[in-house]
N, CA, C and O atoms as a GROMACS GRO file, in nm:
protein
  604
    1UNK      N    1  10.994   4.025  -0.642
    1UNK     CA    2  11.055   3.941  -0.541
    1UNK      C    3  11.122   3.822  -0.608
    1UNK      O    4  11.085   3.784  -0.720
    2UNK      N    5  11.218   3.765  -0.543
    2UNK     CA    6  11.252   3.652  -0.613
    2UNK      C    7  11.221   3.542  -0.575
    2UNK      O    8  11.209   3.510  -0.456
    3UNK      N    9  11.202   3.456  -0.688
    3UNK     CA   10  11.111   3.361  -0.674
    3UNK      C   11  11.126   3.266  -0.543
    3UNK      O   12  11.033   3.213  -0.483
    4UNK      N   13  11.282   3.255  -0.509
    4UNK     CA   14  11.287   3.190  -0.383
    4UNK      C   15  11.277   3.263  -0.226
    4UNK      O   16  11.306   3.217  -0.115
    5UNK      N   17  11.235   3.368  -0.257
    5UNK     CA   18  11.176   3.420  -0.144
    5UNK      C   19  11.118   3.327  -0.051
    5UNK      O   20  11.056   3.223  -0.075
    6UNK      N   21  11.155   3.388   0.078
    6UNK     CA   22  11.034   3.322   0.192
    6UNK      C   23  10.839   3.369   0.159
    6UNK      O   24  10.788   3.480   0.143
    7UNK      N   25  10.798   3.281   0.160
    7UNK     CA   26  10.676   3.270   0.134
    7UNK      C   27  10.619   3.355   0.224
    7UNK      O   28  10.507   3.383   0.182
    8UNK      N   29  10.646   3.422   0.347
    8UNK     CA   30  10.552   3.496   0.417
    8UNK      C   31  10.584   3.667   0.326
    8UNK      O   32  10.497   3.750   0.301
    9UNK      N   33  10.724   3.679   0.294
    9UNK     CA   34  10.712   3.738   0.248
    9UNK      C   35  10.691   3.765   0.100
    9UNK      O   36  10.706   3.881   0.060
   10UNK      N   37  10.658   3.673   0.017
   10UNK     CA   38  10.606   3.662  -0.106
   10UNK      C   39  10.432   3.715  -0.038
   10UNK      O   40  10.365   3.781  -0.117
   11UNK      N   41  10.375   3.688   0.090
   11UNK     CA   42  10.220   3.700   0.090
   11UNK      C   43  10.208   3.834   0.190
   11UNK      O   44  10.098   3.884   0.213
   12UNK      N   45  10.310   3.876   0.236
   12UNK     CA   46  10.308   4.074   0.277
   12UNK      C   47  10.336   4.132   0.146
   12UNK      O   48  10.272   4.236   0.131
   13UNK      N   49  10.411   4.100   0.043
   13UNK     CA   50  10.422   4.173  -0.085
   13UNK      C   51  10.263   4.168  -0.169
   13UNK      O   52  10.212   4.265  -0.225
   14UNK      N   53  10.207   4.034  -0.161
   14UNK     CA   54  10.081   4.061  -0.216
   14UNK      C   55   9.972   4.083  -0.172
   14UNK      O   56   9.874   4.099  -0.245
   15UNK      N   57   9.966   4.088   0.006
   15UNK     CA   58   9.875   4.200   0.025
   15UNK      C   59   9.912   4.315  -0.027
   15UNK      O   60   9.808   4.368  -0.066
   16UNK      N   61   9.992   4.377  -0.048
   16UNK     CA   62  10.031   4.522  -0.036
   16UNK      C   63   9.997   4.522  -0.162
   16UNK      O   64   9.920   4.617  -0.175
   17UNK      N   65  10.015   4.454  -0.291
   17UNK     CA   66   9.956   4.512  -0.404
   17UNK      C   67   9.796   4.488  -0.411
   17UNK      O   68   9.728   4.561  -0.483
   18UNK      N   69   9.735   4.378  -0.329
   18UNK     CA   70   9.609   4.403  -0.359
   18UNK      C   71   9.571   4.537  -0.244
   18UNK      O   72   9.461   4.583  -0.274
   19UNK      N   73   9.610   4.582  -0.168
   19UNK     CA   74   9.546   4.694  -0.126
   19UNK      C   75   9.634   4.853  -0.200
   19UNK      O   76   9.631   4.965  -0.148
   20UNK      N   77   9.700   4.817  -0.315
   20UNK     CA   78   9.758   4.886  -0.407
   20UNK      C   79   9.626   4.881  -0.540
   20UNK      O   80   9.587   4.978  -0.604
   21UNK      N   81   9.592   4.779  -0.550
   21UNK     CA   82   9.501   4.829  -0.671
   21UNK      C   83   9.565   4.869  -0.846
   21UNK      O   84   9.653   4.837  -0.926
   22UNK      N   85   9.464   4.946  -0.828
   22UNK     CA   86   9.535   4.960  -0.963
   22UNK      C   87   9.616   5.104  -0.937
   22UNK      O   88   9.698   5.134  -1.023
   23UNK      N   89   9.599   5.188  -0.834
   23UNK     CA   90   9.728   5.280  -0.779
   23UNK      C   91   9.869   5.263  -0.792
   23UNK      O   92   9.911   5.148  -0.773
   24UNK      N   93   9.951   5.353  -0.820
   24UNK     CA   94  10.095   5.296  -0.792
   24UNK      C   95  10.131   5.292  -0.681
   24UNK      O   96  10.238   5.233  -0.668
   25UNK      N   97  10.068   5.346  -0.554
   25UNK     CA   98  10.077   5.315  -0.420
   25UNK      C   99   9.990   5.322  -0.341
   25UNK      O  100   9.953   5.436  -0.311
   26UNK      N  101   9.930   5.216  -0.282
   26UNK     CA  102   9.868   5.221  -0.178
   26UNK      C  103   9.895   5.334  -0.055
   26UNK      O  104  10.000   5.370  -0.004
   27UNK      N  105   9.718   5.384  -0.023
   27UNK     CA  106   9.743   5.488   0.052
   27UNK      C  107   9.766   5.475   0.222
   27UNK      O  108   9.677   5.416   0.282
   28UNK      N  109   9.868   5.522   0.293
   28UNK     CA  110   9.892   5.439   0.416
   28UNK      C  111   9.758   5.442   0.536
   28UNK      O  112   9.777   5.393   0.647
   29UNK      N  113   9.620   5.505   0.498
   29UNK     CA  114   9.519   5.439   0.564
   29UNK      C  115   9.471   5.326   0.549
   29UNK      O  116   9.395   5.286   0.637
   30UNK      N  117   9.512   5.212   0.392
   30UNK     CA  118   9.471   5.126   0.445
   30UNK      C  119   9.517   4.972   0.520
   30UNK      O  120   9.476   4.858   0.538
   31UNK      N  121   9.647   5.075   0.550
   31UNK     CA  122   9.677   4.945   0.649
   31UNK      C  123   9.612   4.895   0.780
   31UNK      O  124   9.587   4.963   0.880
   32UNK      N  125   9.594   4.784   0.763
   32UNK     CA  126   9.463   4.721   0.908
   32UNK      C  127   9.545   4.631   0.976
   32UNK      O  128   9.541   4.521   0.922
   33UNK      N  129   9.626   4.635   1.086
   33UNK     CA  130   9.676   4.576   1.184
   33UNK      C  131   9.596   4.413   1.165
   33UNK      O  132   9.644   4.302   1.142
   34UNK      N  133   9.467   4.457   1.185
   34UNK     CA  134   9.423   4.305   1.164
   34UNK      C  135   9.453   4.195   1.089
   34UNK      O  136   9.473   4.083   1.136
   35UNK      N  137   9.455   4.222   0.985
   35UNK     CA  138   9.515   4.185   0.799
   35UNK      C  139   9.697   4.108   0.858
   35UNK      O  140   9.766   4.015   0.816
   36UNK      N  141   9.712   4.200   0.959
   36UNK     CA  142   9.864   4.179   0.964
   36UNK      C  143   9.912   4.095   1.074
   36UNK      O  144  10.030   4.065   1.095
   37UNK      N  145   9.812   4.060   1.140
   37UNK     CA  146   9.815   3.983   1.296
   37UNK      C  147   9.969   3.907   1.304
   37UNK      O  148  10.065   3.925   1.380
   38UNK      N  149   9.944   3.807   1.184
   38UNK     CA  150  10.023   3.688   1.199
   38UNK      C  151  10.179   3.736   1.179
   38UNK      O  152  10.264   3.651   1.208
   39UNK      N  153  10.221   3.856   1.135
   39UNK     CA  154  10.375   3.942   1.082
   39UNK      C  155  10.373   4.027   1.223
   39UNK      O  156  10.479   4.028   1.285
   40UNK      N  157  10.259   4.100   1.278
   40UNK     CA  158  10.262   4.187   1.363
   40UNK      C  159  10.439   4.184   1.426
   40UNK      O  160  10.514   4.278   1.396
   41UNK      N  161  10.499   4.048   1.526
   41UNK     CA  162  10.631   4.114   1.584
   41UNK      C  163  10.717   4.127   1.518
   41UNK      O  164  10.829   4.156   1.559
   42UNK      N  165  10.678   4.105   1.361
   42UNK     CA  166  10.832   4.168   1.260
   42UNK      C  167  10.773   4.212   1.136
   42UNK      O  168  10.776   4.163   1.023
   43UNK      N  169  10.699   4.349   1.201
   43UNK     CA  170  10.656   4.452   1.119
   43UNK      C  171  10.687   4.573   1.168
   43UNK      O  172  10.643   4.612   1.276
   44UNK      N  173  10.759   4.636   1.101
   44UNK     CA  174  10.784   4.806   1.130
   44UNK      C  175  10.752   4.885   1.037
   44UNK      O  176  10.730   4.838   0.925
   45UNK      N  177  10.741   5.041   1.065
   45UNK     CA  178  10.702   5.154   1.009
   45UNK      C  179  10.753   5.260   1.043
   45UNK      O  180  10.762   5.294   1.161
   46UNK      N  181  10.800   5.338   0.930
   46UNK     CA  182  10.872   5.426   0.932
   46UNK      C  183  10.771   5.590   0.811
   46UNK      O  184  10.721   5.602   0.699
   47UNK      N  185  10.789   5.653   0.904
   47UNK     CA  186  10.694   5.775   0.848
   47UNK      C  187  10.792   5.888   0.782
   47UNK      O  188  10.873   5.920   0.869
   48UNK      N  189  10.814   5.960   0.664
   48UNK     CA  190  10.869   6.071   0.664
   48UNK      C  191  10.869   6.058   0.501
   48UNK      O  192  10.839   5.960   0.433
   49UNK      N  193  10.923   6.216   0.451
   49UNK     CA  194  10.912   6.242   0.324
   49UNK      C  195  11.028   6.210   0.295
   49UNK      O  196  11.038   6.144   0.191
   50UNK      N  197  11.163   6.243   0.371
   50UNK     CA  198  11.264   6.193   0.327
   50UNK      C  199  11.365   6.123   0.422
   50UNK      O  200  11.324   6.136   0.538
   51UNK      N  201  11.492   6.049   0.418
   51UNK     CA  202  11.571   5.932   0.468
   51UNK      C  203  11.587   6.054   0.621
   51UNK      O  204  11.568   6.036   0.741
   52UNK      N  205  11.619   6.146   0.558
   52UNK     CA  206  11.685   6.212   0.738
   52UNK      C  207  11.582   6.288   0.818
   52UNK      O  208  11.616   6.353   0.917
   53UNK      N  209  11.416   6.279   0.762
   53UNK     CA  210  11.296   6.291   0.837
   53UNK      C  211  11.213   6.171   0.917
   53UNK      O  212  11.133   6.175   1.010
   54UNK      N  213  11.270   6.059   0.836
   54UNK     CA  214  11.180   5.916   0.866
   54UNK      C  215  11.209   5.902   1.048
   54UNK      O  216  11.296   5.928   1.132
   55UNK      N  217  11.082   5.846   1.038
   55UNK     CA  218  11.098   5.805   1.213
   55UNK      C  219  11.042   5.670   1.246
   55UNK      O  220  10.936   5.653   1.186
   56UNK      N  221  11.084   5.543   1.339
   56UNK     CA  222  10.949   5.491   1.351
   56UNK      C  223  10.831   5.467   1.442
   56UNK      O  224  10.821   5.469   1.565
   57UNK      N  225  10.739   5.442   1.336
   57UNK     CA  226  10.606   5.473   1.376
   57UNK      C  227  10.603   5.361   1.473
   57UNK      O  228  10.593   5.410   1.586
   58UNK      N  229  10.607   5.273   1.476
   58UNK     CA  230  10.590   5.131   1.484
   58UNK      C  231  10.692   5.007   1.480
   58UNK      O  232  10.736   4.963   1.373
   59UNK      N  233  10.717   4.968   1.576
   59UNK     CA  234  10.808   4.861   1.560
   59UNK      C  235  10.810   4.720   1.628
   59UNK      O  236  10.897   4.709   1.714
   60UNK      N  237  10.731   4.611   1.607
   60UNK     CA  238  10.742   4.470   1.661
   60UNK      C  239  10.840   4.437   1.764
   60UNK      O  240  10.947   4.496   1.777
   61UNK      N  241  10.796   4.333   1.840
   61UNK     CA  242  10.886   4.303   1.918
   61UNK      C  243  11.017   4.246   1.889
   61UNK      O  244  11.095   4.234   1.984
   62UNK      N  245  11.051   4.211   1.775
   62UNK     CA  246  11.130   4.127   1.706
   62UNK      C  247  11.237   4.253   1.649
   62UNK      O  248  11.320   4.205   1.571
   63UNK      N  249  11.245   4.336   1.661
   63UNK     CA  250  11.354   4.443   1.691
   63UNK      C  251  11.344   4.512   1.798
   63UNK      O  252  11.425   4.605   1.807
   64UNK      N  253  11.229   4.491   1.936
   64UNK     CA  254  11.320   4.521   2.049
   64UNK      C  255  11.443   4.408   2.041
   64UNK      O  256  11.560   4.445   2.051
   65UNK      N  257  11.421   4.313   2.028
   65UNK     CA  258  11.490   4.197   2.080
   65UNK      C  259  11.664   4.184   2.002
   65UNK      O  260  11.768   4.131   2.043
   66UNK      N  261  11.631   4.255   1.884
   66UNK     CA  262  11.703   4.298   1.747
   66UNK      C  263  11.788   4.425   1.812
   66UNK      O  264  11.909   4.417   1.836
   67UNK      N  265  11.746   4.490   1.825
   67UNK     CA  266  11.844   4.608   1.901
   67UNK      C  267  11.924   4.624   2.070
   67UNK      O  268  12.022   4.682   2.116
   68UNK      N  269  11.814   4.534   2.120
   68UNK     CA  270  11.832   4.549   2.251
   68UNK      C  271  11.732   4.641   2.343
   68UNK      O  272  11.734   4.650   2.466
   69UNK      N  273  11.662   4.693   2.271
   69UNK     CA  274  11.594   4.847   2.313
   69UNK      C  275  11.475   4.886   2.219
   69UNK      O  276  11.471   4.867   2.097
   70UNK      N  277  11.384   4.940   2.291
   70UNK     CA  278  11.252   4.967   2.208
   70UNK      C  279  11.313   5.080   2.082
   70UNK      O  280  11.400   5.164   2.105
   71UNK      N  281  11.241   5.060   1.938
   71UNK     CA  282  11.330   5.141   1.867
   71UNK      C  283  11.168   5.262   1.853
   71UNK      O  284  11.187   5.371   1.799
   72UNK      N  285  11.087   5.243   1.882
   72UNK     CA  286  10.947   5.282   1.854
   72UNK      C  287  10.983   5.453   1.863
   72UNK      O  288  11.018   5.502   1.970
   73UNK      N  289  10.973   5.512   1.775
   73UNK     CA  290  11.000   5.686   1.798
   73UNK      C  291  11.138   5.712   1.745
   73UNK      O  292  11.160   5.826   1.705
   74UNK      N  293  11.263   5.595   1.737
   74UNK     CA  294  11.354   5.686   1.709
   74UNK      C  295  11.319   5.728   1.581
   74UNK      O  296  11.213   5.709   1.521
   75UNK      N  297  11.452   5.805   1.535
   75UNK     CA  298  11.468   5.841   1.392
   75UNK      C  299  11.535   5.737   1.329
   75UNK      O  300  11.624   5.686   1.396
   76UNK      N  301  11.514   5.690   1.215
   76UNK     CA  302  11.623   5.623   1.138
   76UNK      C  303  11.744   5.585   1.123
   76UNK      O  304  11.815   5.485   1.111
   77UNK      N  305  11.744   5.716   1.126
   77UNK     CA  306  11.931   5.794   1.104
   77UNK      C  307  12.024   5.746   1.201
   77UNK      O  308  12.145   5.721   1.198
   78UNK      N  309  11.890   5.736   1.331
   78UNK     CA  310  11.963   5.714   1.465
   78UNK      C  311  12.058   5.609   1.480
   78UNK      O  312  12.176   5.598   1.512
   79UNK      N  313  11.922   5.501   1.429
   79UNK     CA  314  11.929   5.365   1.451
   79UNK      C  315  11.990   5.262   1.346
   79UNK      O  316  12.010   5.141   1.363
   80UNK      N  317  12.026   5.373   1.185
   80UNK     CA  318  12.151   5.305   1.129
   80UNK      C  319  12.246   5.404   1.069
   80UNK      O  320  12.235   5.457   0.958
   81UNK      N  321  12.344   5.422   1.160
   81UNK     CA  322  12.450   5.568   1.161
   81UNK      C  323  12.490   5.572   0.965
   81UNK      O  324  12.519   5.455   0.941
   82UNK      N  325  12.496   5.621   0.885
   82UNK     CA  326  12.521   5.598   0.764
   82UNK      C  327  12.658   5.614   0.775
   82UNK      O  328  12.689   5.612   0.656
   83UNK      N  329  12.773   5.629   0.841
   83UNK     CA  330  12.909   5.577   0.830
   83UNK      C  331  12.972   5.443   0.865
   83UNK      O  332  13.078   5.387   0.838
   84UNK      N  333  12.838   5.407   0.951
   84UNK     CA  334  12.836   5.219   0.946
   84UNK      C  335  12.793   5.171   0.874
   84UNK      O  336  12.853   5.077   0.821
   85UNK      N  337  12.637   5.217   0.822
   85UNK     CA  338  12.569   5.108   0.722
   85UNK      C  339  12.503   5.159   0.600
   85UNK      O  340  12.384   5.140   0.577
   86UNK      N  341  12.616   5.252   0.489
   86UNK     CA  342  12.524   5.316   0.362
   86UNK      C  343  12.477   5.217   0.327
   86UNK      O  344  12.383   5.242   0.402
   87UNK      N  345  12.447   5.116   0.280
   87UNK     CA  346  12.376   5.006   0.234
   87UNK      C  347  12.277   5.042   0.238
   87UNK      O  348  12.215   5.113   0.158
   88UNK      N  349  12.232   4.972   0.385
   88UNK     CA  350  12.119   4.966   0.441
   88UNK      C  351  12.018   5.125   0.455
   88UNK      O  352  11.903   5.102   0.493
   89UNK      N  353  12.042   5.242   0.434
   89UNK     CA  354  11.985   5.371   0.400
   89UNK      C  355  11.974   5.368   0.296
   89UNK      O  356  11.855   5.378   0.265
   90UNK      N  357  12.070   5.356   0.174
   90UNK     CA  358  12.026   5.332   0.054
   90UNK      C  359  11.868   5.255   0.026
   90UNK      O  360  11.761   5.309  -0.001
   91UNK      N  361  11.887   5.165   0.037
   91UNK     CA  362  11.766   5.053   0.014
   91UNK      C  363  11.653   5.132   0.099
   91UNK      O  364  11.544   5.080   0.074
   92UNK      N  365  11.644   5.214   0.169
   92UNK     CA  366  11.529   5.281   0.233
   92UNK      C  367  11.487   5.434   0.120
   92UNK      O  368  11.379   5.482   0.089
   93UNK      N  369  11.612   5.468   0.087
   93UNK     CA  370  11.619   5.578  -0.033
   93UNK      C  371  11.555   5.542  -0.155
   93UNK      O  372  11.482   5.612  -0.224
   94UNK      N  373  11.598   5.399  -0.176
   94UNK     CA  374  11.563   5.367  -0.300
   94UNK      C  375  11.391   5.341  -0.320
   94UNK      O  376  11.317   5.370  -0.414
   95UNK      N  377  11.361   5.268  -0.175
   95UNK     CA  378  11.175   5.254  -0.152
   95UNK      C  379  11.108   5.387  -0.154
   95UNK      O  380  10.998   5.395  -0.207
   96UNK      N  381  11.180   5.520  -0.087
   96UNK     CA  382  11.114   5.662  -0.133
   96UNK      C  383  11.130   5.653  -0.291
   96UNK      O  384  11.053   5.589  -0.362
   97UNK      N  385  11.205   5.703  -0.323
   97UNK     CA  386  11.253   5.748  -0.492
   97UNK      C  387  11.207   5.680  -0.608
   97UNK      O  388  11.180   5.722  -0.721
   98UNK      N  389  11.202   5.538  -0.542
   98UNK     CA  390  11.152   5.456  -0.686
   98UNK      C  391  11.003   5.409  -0.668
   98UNK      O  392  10.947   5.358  -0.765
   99UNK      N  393  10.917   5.430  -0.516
   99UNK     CA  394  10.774   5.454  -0.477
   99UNK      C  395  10.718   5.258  -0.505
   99UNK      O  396  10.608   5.205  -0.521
  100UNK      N  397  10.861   5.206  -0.500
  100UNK     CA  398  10.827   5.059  -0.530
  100UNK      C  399  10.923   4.982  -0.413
  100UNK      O  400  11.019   5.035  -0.358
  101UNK      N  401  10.887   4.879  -0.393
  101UNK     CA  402  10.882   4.779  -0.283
  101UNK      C  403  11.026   4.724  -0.320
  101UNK      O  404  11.044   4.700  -0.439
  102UNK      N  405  11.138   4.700  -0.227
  102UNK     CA  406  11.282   4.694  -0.184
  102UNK      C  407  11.319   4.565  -0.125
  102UNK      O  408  11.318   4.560  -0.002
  103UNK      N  409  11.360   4.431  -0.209
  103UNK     CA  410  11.375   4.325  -0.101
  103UNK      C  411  11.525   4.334  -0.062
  103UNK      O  412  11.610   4.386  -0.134
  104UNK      N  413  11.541   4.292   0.028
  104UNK     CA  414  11.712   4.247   0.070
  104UNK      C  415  11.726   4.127   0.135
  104UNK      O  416  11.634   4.090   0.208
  105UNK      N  417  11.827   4.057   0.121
  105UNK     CA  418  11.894   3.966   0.197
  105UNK      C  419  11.984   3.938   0.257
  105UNK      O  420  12.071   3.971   0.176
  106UNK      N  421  12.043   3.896   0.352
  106UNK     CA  422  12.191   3.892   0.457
  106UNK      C  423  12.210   3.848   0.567
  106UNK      O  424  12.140   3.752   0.601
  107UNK      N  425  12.327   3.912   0.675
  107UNK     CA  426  12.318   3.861   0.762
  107UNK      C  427  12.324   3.947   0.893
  107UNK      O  428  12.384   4.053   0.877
  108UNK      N  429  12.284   3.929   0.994
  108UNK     CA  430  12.360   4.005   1.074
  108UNK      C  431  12.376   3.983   1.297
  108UNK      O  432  12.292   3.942   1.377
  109UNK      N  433  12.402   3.992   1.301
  109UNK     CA  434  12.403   3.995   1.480
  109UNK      C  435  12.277   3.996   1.557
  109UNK      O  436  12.210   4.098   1.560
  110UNK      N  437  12.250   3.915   1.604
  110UNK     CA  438  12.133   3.901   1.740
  110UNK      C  439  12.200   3.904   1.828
  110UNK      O  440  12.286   3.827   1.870
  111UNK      N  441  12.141   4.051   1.881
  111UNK     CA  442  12.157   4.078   1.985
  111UNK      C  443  12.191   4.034   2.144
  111UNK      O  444  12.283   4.057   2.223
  112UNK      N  445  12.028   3.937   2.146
  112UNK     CA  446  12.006   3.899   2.230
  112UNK      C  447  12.096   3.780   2.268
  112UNK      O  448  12.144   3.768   2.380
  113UNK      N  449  12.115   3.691   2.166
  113UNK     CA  450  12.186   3.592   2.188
  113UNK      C  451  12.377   3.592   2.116
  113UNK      O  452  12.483   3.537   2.147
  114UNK      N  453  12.331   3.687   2.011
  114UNK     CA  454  12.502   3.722   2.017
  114UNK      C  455  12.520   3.617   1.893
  114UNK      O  456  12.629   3.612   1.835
  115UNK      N  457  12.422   3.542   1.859
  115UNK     CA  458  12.470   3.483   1.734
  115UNK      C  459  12.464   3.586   1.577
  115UNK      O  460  12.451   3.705   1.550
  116UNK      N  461  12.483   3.457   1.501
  116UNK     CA  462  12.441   3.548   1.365
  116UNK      C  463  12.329   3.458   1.314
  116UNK      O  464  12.304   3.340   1.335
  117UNK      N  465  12.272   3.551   1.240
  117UNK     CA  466  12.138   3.540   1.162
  117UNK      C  467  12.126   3.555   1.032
  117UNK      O  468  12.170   3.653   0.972
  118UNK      N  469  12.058   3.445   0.972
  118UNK     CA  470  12.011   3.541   0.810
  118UNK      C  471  11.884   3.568   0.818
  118UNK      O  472  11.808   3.519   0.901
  119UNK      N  473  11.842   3.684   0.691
  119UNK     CA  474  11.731   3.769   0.726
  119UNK      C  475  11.682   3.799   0.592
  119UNK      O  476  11.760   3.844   0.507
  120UNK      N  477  11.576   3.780   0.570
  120UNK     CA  478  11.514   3.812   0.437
  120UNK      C  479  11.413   3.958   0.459
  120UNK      O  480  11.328   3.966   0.548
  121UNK      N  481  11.438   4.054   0.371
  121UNK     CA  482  11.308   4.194   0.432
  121UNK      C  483  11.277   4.227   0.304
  121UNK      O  484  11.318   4.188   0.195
  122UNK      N  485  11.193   4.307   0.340
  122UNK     CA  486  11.116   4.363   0.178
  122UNK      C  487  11.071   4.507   0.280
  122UNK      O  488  11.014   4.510   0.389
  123UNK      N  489  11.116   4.604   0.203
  123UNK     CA  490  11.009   4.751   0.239
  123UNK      C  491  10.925   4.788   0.132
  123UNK      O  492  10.937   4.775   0.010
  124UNK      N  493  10.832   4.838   0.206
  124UNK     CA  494  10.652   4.846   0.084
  124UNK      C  495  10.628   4.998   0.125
  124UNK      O  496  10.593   5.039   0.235
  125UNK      N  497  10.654   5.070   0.015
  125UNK     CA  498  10.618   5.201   0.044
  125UNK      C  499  10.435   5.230   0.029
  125UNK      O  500  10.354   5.139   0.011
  126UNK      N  501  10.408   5.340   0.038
  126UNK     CA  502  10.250   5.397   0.090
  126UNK      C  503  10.275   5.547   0.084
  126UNK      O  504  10.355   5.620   0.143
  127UNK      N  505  10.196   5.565   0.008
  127UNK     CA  506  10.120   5.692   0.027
  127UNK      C  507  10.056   5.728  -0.105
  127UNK      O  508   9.980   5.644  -0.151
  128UNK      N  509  10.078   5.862  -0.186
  128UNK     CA  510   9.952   5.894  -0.272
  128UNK      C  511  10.050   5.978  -0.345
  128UNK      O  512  10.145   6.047  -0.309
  129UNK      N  513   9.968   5.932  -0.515
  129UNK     CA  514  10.057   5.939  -0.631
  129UNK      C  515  10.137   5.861  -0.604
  129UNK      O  516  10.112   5.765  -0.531
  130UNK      N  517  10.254   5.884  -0.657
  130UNK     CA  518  10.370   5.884  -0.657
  130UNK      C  519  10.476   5.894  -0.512
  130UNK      O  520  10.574   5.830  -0.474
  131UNK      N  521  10.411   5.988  -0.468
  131UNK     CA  522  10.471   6.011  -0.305
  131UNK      C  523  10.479   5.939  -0.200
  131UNK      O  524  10.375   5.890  -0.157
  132UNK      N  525  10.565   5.923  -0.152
  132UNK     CA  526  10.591   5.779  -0.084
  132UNK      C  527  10.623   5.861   0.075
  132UNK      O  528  10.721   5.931   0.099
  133UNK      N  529  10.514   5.829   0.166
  133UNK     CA  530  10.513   5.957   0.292
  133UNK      C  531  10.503   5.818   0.408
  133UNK      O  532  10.477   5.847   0.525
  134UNK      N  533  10.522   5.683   0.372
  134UNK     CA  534  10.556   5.548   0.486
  134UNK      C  535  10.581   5.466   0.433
  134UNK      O  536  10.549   5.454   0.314
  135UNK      N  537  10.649   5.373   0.501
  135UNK     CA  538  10.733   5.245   0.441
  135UNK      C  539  10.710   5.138   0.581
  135UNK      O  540  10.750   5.143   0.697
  136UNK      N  541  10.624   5.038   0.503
  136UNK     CA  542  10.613   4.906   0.582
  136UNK      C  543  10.715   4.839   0.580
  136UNK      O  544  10.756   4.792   0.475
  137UNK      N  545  10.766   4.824   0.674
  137UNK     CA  546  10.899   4.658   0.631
  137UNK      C  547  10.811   4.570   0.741
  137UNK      O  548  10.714   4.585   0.816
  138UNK      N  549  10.917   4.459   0.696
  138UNK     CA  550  10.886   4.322   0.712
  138UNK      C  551  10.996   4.226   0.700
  138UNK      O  552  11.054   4.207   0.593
  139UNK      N  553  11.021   4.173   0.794
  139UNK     CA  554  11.138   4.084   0.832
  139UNK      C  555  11.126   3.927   0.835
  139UNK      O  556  11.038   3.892   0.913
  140UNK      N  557  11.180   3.839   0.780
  140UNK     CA  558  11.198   3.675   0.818
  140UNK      C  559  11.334   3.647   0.856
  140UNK      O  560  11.422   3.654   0.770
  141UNK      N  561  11.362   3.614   0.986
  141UNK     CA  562  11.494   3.545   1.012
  141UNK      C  563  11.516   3.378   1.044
  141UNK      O  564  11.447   3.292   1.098
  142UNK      N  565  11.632   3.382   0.990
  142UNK     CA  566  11.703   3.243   1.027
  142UNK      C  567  11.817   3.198   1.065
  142UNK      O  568  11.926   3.249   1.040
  143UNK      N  569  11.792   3.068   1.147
  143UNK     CA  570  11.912   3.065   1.283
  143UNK      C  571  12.030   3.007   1.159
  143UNK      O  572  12.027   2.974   1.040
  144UNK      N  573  12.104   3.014   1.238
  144UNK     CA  574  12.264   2.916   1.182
  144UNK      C  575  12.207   2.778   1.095
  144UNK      O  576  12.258   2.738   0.990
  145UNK      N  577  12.120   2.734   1.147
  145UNK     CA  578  12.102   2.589   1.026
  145UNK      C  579  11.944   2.593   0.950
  145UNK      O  580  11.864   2.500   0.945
  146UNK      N  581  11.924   2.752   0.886
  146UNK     CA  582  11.863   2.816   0.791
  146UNK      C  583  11.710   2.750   0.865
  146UNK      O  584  11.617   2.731   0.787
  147UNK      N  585  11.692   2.721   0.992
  147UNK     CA  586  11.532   2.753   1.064
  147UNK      C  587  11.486   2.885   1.060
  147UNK      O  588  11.568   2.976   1.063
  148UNK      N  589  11.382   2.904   1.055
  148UNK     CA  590  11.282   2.993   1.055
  148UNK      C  591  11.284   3.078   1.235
  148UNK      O  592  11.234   3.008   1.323
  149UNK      N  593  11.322   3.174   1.266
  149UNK     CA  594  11.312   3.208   1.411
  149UNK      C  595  11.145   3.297   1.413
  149UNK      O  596  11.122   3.414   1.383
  150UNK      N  597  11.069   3.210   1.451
  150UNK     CA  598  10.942   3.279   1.468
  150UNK      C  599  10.918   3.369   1.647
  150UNK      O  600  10.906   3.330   1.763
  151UNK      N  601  10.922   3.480   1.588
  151UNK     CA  602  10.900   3.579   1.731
  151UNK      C  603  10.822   3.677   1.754
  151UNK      O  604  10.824   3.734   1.863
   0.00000   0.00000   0.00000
């Protein structure tokens, strides 16, 4: 991560290695909702072996609000068309393939209010060996004069 990371997400990256161990990936049973209370509405999960199987498992309220619409069940694919946003699939490709944790930074459209946002994420892959069979993300956004939007 880089060092100027947002601090919540400097402390979802290091839970995830202490329930990584000395594993190269933590196995996705031991994620405990509890552990996660305080991230819970901008935490999502996405299940699959590969980019055009992933679905999500799980998604905070902080991308209903982000999309407009519960995203809980779609597919991926759905919800970022790859002739709009290779980027953003990439960086989900790259958390399968390289079985290591993906930060990004940018900007993009709220929905709800129609402004723009910046957004700090990190995806934390899970599963066993090497095999990367879920991917935690984790989101921090900020308004136009770089506040923290807690939701």
């Amino acid at each position: 991560m880089p060092p100027r990371s947002d601090e919540e997400i400097r402390a979802i990256v290091a839970h995830w290695d202490r329930l990584r161990g000395a594993s190269s990936l933590p196995d996705a049973a031991t994620i405990d909702p509890v552990e996660l209370k305080p991230y819970l509405s901008r935490v999502f999960m996405v299940d699959g072996p590969s980019l055009d199987e992933m679905q999500l498992r799980l998604a905070g309220t902080s991308y209903r609000d982000l999309y407009g619409f519960e995203i809980t069940g779609k597919k991926l694919t759905e919800l970022i068309p790859i002739t709009q946003r290779p980027d953003l699939l990439e960086e989900y490709q790259a958390c399968l393939t390289q079985a290591a944790p993906v930060y990004t930074s940018g900007s993009m459209t709220w929905r709800e209010s129609g402004g723009q946002v910046r957004y700090e994420r990190v995806l934390l892959p899970f599963g066993e060996g090497d095999q990367v069979d879920r991917i935690l993300g984790f989101a921090v956004f900020f308004d136009s004069g770089d506040r923290k939007i807690l939701r």
